[in-house]
HTML snippet that shows the backbone in 3Dmol.js (N, CA, C, O; Angstrom):
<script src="https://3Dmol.org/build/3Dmol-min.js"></script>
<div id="view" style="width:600px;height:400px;position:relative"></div>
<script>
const pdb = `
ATOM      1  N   UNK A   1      -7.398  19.118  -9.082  1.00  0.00           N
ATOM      2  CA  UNK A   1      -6.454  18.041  -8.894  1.00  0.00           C
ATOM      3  C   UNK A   1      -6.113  17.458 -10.265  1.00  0.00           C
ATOM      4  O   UNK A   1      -7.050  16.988 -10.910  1.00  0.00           O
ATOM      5  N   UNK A   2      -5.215  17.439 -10.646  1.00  0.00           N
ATOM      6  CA  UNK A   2      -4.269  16.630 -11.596  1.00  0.00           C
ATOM      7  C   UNK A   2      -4.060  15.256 -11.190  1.00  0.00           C
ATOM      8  O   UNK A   2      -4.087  14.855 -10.027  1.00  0.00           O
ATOM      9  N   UNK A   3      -3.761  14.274 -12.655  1.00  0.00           N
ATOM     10  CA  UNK A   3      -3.527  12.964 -12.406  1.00  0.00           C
ATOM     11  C   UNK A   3      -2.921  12.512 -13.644  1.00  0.00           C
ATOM     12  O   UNK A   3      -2.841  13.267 -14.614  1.00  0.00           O
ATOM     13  N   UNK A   4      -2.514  11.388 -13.661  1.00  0.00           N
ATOM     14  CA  UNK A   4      -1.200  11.102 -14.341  1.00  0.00           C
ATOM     15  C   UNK A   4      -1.890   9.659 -14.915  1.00  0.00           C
ATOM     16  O   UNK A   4      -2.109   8.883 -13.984  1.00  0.00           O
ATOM     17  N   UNK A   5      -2.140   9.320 -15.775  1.00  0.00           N
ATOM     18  CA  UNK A   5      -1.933   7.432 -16.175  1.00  0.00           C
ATOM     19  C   UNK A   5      -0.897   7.133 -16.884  1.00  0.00           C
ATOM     20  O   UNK A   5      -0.422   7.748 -17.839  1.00  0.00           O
ATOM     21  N   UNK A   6      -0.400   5.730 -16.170  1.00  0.00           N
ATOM     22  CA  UNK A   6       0.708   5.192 -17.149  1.00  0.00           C
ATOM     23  C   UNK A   6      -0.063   3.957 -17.156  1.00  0.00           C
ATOM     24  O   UNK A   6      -0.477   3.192 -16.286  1.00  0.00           O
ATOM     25  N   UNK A   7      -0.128   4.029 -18.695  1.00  0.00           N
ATOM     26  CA  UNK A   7      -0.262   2.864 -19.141  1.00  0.00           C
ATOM     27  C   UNK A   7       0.524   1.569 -19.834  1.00  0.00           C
ATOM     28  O   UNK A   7       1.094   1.342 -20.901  1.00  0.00           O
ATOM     29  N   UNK A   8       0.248   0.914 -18.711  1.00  0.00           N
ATOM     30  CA  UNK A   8       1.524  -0.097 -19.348  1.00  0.00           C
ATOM     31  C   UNK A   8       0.904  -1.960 -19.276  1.00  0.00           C
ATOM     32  O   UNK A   8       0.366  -2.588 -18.364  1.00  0.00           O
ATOM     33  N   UNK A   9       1.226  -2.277 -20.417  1.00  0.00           N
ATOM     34  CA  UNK A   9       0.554  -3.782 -21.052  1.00  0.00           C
ATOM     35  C   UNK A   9       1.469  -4.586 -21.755  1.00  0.00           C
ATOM     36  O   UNK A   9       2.468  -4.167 -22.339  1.00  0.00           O
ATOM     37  N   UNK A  10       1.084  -5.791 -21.677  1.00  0.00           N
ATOM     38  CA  UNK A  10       2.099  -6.647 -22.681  1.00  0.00           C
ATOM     39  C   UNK A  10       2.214  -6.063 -23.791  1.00  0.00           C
ATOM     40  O   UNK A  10       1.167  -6.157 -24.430  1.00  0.00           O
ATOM     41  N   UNK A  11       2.905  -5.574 -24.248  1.00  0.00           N
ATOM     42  CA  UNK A  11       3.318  -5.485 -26.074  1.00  0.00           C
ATOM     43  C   UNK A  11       3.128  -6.194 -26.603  1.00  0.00           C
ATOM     44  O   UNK A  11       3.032  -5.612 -27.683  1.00  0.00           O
ATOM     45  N   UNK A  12       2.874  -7.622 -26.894  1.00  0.00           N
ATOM     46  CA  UNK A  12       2.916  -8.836 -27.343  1.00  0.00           C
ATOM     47  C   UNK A  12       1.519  -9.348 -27.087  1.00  0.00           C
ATOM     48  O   UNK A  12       1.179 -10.438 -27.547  1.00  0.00           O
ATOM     49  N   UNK A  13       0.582  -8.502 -26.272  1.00  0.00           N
ATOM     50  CA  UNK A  13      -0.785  -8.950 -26.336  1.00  0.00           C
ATOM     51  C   UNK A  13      -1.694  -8.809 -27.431  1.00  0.00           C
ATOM     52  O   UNK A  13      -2.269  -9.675 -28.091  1.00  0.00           O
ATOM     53  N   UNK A  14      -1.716  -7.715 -27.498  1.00  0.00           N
ATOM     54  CA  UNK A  14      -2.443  -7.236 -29.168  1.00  0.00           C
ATOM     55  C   UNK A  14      -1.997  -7.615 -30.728  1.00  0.00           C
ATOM     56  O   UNK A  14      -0.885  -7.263 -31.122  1.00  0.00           O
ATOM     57  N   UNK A  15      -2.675  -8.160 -31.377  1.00  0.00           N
ATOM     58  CA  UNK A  15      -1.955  -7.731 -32.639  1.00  0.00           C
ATOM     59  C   UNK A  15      -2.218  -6.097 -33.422  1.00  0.00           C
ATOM     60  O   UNK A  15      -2.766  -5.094 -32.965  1.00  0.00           O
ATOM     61  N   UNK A  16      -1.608  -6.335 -34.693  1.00  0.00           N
ATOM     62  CA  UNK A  16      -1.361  -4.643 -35.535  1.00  0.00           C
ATOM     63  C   UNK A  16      -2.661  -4.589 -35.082  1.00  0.00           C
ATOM     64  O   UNK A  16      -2.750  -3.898 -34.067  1.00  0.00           O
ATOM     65  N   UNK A  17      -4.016  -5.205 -35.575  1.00  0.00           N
ATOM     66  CA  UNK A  17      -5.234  -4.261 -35.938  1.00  0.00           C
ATOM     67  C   UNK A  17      -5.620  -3.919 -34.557  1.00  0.00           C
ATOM     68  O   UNK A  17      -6.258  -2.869 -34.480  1.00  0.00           O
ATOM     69  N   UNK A  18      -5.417  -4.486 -33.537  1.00  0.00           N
ATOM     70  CA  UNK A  18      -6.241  -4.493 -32.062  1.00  0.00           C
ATOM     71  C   UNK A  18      -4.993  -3.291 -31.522  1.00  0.00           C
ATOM     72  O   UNK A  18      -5.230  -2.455 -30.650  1.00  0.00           O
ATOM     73  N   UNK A  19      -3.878  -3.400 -32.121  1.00  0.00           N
ATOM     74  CA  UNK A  19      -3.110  -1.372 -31.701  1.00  0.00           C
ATOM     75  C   UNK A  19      -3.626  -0.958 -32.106  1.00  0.00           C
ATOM     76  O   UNK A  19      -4.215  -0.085 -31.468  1.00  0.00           O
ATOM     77  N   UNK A  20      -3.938  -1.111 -33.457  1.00  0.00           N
ATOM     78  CA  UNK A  20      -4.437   0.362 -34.340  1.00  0.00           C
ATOM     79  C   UNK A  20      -5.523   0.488 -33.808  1.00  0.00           C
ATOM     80  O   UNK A  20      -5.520   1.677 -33.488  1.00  0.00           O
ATOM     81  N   UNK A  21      -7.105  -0.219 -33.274  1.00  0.00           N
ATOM     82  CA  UNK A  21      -7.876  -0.091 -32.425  1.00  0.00           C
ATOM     83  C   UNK A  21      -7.610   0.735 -31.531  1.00  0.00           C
ATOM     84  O   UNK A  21      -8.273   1.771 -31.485  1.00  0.00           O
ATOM     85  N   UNK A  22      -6.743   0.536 -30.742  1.00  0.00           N
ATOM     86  CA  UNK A  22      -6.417   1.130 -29.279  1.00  0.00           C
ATOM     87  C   UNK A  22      -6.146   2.315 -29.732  1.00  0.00           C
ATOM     88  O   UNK A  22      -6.933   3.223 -29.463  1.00  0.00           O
ATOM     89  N   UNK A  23      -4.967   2.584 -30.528  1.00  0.00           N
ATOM     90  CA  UNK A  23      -4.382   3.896 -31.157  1.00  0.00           C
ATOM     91  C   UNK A  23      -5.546   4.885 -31.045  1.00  0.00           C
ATOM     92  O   UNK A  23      -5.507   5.886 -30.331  1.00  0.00           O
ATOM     93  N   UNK A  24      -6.740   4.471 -31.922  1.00  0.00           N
ATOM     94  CA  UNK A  24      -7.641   4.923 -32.560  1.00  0.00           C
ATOM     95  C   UNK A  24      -8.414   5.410 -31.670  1.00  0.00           C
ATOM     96  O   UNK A  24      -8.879   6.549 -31.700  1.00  0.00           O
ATOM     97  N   UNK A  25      -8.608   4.559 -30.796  1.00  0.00           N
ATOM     98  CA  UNK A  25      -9.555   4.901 -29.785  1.00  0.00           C
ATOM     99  C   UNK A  25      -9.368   5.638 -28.423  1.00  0.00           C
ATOM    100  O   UNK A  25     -10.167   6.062 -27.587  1.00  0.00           O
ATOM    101  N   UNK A  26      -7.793   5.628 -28.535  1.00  0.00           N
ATOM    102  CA  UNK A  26      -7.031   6.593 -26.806  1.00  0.00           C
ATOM    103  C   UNK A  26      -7.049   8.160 -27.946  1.00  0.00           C
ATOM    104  O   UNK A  26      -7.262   9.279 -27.479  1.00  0.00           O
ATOM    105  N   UNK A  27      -6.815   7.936 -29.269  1.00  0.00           N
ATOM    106  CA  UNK A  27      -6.789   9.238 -29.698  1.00  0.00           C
ATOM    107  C   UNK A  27      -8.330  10.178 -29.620  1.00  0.00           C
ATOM    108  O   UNK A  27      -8.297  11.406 -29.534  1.00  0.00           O
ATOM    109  N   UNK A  28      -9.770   9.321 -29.668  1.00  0.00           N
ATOM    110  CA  UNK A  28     -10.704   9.836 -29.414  1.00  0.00           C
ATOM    111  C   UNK A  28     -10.762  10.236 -28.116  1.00  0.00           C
ATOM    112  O   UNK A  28     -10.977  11.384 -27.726  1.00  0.00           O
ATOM    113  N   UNK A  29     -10.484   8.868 -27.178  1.00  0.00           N
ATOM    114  CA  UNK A  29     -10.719   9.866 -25.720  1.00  0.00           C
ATOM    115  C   UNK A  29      -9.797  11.199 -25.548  1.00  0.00           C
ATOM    116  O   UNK A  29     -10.280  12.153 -24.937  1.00  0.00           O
ATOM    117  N   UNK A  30      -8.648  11.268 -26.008  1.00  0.00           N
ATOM    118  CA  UNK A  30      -8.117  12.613 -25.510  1.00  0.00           C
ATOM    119  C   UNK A  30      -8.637  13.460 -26.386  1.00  0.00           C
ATOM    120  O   UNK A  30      -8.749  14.597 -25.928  1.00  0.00           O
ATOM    121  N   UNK A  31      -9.027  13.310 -27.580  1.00  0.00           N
ATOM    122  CA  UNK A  31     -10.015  14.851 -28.025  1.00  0.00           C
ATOM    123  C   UNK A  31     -10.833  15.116 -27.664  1.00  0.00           C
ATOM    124  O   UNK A  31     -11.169  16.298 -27.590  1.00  0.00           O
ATOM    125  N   UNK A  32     -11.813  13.765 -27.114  1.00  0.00           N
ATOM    126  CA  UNK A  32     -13.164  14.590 -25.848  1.00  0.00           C
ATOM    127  C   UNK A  32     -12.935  15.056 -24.629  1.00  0.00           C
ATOM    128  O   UNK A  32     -13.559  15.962 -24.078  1.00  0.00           O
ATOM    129  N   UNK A  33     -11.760  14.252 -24.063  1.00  0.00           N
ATOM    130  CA  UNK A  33     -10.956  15.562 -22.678  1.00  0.00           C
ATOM    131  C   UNK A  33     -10.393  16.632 -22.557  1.00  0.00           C
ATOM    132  O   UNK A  33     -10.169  17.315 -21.558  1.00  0.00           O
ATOM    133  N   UNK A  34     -10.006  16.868 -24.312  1.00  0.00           N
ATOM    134  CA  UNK A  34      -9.375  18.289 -24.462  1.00  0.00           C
ATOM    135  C   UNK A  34     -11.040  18.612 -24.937  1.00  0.00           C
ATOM    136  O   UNK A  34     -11.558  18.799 -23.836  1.00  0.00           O
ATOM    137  N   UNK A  35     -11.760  18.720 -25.612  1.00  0.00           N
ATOM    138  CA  UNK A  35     -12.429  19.197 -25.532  1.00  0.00           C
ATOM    139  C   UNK A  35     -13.459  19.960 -24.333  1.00  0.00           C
ATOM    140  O   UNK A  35     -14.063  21.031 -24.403  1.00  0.00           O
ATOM    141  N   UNK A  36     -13.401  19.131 -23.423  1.00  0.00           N
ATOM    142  CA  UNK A  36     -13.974  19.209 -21.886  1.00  0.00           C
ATOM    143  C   UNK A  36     -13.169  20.195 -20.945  1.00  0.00           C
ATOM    144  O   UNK A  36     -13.717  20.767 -20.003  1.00  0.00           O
ATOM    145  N   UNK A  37     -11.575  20.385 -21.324  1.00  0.00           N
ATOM    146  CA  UNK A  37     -10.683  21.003 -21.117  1.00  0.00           C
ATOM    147  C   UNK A  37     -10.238  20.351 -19.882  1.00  0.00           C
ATOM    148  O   UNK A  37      -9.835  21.004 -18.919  1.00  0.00           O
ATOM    149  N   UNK A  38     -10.296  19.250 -19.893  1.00  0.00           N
ATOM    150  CA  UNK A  38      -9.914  18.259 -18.958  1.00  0.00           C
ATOM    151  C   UNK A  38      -8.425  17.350 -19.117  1.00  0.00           C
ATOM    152  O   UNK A  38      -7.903  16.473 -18.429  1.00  0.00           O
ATOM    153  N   UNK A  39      -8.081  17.986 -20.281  1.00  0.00           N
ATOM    154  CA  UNK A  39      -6.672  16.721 -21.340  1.00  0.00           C
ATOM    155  C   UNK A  39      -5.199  17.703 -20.982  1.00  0.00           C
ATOM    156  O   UNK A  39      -5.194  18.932 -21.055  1.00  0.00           O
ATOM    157  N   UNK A  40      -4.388  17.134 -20.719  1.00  0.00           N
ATOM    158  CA  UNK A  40      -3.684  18.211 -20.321  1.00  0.00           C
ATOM    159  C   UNK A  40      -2.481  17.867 -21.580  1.00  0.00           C
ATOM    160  O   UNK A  40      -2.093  18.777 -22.313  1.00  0.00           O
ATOM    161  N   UNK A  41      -1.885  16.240 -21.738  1.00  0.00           N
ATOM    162  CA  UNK A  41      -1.008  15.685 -22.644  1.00  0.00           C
ATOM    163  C   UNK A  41      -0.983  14.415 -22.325  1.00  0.00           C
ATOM    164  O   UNK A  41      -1.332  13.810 -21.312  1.00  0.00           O
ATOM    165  N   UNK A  42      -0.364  13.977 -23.671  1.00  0.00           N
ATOM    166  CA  UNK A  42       0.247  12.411 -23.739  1.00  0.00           C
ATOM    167  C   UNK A  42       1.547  12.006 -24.351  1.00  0.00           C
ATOM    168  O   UNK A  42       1.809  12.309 -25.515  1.00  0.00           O
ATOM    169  N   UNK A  43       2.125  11.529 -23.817  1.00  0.00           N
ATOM    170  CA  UNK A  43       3.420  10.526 -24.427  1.00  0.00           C
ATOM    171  C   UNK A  43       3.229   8.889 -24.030  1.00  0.00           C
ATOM    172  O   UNK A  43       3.478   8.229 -23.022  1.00  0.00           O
ATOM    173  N   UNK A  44       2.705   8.614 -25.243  1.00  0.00           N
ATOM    174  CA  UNK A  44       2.985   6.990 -25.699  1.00  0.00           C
ATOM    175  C   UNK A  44       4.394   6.723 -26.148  1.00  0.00           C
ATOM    176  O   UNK A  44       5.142   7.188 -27.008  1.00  0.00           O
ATOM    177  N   UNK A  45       4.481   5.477 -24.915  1.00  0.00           N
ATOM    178  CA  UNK A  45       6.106   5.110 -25.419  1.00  0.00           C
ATOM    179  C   UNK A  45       6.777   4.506 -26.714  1.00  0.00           C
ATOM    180  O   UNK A  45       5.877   4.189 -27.492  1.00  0.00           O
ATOM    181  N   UNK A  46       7.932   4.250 -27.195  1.00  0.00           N
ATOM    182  CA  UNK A  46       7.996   3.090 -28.152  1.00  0.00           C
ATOM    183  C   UNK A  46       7.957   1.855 -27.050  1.00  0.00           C
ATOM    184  O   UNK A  46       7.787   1.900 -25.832  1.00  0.00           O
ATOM    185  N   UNK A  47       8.203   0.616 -28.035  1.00  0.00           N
ATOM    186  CA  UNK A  47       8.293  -0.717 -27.173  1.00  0.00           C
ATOM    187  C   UNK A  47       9.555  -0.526 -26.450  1.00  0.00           C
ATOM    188  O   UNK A  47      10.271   0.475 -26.450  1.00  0.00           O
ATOM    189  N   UNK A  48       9.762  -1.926 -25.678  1.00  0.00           N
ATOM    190  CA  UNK A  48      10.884  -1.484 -24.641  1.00  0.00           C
ATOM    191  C   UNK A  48      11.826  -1.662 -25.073  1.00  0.00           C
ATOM    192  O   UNK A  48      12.842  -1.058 -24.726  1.00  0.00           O
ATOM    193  N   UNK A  49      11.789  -2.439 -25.856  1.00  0.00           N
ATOM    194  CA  UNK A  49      13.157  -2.846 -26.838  1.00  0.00           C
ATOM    195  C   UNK A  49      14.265  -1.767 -27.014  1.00  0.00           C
ATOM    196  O   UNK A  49      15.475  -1.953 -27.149  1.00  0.00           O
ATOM    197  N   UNK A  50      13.496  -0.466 -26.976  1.00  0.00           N
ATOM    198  CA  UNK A  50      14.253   0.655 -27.904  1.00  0.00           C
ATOM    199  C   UNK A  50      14.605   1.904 -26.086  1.00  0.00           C
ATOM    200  O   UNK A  50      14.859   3.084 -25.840  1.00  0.00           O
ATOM    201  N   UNK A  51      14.382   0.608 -25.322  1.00  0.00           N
ATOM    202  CA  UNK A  51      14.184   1.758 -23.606  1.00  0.00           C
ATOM    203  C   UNK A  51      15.873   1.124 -23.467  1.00  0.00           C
ATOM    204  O   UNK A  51      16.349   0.059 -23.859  1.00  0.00           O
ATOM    205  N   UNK A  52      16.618   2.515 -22.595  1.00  0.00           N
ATOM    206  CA  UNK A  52      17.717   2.392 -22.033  1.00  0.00           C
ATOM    207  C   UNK A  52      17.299   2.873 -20.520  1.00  0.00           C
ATOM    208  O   UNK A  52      16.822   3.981 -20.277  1.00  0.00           O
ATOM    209  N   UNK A  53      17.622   1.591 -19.294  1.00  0.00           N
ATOM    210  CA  UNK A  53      17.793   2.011 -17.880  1.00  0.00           C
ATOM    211  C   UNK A  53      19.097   2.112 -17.621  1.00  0.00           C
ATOM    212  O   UNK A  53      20.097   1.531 -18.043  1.00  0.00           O
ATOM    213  N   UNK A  54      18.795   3.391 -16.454  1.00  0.00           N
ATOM    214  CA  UNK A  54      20.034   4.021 -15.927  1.00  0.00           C
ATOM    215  C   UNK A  54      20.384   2.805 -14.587  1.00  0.00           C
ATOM    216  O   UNK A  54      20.983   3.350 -13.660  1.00  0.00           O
ATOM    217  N   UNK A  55      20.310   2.403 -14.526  1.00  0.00           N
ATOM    218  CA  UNK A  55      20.779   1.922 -12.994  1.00  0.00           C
ATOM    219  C   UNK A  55      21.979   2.650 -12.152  1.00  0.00           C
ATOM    220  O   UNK A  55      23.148   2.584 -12.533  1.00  0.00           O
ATOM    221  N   UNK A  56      21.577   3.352 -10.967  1.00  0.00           N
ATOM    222  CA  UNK A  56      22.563   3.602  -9.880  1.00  0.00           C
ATOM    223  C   UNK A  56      22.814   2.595  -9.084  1.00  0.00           C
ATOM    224  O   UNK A  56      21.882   1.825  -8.854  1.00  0.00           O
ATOM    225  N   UNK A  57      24.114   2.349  -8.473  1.00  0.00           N
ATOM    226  CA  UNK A  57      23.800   0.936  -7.400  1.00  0.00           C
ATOM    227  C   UNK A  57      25.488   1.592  -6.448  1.00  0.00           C
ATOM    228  O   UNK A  57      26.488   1.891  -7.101  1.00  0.00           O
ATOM    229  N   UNK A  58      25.451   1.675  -5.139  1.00  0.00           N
ATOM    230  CA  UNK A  58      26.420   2.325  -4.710  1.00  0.00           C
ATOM    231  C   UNK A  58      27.102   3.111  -5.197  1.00  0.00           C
ATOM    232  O   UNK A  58      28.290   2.994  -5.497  1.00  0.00           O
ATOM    233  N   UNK A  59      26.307   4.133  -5.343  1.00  0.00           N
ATOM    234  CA  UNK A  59      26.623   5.198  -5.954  1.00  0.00           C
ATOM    235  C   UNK A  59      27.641   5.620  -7.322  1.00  0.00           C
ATOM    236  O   UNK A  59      28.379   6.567  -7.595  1.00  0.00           O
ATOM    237  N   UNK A  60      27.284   4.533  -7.892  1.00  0.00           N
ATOM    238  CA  UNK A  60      28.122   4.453  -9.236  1.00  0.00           C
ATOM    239  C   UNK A  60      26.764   4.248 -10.235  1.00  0.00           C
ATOM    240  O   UNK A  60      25.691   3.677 -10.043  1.00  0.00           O
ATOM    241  N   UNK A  61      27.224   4.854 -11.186  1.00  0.00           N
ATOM    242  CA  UNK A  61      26.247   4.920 -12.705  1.00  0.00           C
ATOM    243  C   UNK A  61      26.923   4.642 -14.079  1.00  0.00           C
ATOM    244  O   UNK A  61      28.106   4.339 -14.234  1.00  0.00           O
ATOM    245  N   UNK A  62      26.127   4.770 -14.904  1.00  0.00           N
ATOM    246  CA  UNK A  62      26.702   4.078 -16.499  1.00  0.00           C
ATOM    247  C   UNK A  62      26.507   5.779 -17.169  1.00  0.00           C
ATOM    248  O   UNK A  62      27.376   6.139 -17.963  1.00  0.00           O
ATOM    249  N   UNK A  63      25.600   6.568 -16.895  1.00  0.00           N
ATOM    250  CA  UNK A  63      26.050   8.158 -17.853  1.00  0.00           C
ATOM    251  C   UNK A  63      26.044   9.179 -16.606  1.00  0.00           C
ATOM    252  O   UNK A  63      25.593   9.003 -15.475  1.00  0.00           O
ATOM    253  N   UNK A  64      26.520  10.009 -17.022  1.00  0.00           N
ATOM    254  CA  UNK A  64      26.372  11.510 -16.654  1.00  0.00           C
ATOM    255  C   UNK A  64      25.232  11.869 -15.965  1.00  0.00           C
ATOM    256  O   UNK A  64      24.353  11.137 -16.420  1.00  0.00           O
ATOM    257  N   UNK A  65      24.754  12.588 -15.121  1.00  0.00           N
ATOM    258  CA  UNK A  65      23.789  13.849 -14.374  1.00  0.00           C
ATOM    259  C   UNK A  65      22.818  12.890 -14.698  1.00  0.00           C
ATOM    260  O   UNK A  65      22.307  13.075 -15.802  1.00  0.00           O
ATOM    261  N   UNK A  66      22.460  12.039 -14.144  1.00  0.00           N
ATOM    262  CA  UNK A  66      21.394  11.285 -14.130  1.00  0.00           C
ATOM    263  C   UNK A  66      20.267  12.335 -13.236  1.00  0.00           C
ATOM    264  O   UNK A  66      20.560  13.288 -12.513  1.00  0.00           O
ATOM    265  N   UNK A  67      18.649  11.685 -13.632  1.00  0.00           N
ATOM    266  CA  UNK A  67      17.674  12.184 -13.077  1.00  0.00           C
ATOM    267  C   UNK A  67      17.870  12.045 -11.040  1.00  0.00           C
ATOM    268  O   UNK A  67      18.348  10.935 -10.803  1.00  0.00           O
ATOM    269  N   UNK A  68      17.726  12.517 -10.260  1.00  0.00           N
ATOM    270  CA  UNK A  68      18.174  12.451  -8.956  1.00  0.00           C
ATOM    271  C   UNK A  68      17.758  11.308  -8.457  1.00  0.00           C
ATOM    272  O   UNK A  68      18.445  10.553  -7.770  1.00  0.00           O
ATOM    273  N   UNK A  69      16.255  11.085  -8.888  1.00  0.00           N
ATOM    274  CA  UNK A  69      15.882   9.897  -8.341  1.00  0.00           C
ATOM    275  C   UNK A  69      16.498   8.356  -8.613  1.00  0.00           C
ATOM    276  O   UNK A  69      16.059   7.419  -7.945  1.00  0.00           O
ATOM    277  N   UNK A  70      17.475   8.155  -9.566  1.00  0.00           N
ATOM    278  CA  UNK A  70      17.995   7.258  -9.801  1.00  0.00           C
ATOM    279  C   UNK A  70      19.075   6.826  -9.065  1.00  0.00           C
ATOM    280  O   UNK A  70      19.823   5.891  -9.353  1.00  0.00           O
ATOM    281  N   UNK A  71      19.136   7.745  -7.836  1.00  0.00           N
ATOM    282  CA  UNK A  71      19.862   6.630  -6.675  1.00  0.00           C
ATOM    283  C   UNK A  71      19.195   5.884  -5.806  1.00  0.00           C
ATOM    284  O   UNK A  71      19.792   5.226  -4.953  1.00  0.00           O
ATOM    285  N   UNK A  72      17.425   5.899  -5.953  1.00  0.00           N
ATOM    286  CA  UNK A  72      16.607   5.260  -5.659  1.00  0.00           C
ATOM    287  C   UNK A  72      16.117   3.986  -6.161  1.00  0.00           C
ATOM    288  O   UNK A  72      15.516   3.137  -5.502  1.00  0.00           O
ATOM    289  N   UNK A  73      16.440   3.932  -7.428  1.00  0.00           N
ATOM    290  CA  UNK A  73      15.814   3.278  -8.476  1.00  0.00           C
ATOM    291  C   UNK A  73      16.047   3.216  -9.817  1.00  0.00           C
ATOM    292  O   UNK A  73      16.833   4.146  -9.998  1.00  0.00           O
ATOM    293  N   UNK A  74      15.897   2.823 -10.607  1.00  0.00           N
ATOM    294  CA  UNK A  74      15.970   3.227 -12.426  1.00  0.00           C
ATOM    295  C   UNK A  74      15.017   4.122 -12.829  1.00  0.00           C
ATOM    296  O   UNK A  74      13.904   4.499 -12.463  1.00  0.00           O
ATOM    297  N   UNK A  75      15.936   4.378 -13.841  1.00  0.00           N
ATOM    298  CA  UNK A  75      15.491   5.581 -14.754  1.00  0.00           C
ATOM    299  C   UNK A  75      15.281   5.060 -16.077  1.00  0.00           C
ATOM    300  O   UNK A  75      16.420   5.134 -16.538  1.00  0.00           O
ATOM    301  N   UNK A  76      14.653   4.645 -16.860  1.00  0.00           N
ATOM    302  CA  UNK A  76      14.060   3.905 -17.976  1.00  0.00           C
ATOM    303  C   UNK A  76      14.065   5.203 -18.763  1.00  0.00           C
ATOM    304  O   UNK A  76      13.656   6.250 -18.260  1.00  0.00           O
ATOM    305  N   UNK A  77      14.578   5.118 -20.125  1.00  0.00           N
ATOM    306  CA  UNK A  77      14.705   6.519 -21.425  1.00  0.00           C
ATOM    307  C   UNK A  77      14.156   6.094 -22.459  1.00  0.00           C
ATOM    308  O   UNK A  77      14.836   5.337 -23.151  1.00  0.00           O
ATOM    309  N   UNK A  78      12.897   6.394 -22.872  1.00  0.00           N
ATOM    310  CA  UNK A  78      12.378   5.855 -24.017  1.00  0.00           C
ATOM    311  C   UNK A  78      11.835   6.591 -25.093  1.00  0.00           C
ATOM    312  O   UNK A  78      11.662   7.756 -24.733  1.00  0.00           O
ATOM    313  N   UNK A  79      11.468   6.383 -26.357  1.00  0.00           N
ATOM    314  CA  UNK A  79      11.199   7.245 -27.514  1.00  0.00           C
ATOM    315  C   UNK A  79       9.912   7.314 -27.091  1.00  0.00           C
ATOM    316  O   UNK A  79       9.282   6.361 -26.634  1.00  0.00           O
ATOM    317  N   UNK A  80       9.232   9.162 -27.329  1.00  0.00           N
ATOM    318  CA  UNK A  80       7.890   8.862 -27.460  1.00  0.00           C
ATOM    319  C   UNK A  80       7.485   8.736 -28.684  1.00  0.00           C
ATOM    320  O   UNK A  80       8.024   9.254 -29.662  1.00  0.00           O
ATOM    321  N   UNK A  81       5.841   7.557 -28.681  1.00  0.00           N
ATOM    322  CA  UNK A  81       5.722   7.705 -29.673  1.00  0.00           C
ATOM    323  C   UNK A  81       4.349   8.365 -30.378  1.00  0.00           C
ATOM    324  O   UNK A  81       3.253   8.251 -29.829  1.00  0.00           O
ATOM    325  N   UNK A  82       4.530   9.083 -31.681  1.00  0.00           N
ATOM    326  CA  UNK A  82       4.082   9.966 -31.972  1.00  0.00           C
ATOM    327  C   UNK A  82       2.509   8.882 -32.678  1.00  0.00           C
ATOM    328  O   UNK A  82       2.576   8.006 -33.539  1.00  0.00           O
ATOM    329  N   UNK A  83       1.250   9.370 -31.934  1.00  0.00           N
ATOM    330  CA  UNK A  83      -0.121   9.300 -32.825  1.00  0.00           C
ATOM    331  C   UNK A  83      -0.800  10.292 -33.204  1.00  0.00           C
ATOM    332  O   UNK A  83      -1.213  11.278 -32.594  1.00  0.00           O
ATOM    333  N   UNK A  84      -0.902   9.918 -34.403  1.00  0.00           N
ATOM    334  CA  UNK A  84      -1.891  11.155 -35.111  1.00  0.00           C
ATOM    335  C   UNK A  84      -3.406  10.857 -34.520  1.00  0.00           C
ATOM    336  O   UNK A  84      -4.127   9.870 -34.378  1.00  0.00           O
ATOM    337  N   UNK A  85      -3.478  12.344 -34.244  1.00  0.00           N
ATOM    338  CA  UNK A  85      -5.198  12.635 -33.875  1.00  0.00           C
ATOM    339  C   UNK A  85      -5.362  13.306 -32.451  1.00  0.00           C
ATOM    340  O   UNK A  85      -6.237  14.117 -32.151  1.00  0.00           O
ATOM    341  N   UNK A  86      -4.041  12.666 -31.364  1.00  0.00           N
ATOM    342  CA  UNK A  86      -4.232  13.136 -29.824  1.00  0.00           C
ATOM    343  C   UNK A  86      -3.473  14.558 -30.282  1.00  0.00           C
ATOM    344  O   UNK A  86      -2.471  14.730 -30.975  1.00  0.00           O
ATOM    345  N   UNK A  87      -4.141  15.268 -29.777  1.00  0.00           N
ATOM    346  CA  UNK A  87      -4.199  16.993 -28.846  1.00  0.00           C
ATOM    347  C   UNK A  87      -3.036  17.430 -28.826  1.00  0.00           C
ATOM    348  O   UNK A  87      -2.313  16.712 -28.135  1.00  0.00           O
ATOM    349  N   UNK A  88      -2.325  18.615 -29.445  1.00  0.00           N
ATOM    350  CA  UNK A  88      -1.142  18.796 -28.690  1.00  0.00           C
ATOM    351  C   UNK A  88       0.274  18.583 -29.364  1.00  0.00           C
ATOM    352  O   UNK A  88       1.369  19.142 -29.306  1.00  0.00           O
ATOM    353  N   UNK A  89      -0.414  17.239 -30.196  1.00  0.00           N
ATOM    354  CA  UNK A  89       0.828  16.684 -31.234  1.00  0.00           C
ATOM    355  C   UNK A  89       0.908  17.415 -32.537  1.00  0.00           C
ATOM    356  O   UNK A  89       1.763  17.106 -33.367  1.00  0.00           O
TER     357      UNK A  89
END
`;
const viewer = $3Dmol.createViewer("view");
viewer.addModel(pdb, "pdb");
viewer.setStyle({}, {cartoon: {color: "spectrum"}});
viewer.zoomTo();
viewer.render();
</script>
């Protein structure tokens, strides 16, 4: 069985050193799950600042071939962002 975390937190909770903490420390756990062969990948987002949602709403949209599910809901497009040390990168 496969599983998925999204992790999602105030941006505005941490300061720099308590990211770079976190950074530091999600990059250890995924080298001991790839090591375990348990890690499959990660994409850390940028902040939201830099996120574009699609909104569908009666069947009208703002771009092109949207993801399908976005006549359900939004579609949020965000940069991943790149840490040195996790698996893969």
């Amino acid at each position: 069985m496969k599983y998925t975390l999204l992790v999602d937190l105030d941006e505005n909770a941490l300061g720099d050193a308590e990211w770079e903490d976190c950074d530091v420390r999600s990059a250890g756990l995924t080298r001991e799950l790839d090591a375990e062969g348990r890690y499959l990948d990660a994409a850390p987002r940028h902040p939201t600042d830099t996120a574009t949602s699609v909104p569908v709403r009666d069947g009208y949209r703002v771009v092109t071939e949207p993801i399908p599910g976005a006549r359900f809901g939004t579609i949020e497009v965000r940069p991943v962002l790149d840490i040195p040390g996790i698996p893969g990168r």
